[in-house]
N, C-alpha and C positions, 0 to 999 in steps of 0.2 A: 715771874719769868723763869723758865728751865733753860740751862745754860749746860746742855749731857756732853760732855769731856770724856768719850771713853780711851780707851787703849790703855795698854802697859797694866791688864788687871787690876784696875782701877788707880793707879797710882799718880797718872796726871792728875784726874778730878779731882783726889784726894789734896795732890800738893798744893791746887790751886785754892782749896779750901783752905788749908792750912797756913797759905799766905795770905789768905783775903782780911780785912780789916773786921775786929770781931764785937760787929755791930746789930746780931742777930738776923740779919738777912740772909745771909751765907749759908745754907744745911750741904751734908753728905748726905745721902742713904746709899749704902753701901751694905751687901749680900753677906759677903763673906770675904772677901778680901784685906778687909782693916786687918782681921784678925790672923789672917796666911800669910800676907804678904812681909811681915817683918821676919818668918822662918825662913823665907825664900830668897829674901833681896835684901839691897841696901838701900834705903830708904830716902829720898832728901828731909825726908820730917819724922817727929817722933810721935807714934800713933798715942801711947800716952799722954803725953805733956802737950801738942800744938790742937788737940780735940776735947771733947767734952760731951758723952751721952747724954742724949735726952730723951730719950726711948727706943724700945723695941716697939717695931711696927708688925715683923714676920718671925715667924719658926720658919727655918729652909732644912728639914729634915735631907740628909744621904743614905740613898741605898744602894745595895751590891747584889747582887743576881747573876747566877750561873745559870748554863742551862742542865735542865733533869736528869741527864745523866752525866755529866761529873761528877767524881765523883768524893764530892765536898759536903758536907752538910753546915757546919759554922765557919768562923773568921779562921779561928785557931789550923781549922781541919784545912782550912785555905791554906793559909801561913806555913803550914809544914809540909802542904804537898810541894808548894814555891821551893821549898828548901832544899828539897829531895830532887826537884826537877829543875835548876836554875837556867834560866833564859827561854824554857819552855813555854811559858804559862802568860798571854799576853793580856793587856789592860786597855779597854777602850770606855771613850766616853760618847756619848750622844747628845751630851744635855749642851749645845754650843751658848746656850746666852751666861752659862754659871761656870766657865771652864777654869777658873782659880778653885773651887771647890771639889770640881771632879781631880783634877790635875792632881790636887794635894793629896785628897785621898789614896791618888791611886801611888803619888811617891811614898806617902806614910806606908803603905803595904807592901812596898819593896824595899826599901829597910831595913821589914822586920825581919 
């Protein structure tokens, strides 16, 4: 039986995992969130200690894309025009079913 708990970037499902009796029936799979969500928030569980890996099932590679004429060519060349132009330079995501991953990204690159 599939029991999808979404909301709060994955953080119900998780906690509900986290409190369920740990009798192997129970899984998470989860994207990318386990791993974002303790920079971002406070947690009711500790993603270390109330889990336990039992495999990777997926790679979820991130990409960043400008259009051809920015004019950026790397991350870096990004990061310093950001710098030189603060509040100019806007960050959108499209990918709506992975938006803890886009989201971080795009905090991790204002930041810098």
């Amino acid at each position: 039986m599939i029991d999808n708990r979404g909301g709060a970037g994955g953080i119900i499902g998780a906690d509900i995992v986290a409190k369920s009796k740990p009798d192997g029936y129970t899984l998470l799979d989860d994207a990318m969130a386990h791993g974002v969500n303790p920079a971002l928030h406070k947690l009711p569980f500790d993603t270390i200690k109330d889990f336990v890996p039992i495999g990777m099932i997926v790679i979820n590679p991130n990409f960043l894309f400008v259009h051809p004429s920015f004019p950026v060519k790397t991350v870096r060349d990004l990061i310093r025009l950001a710098k030189g132009r603060p509040g100019e330079i806007i960050f959108a995501s499209s990918f709506a079913p992975e938006p803890v991953s886009t989201t971080s990204a795009g905090r991790a690159l204002s930041r810098r």
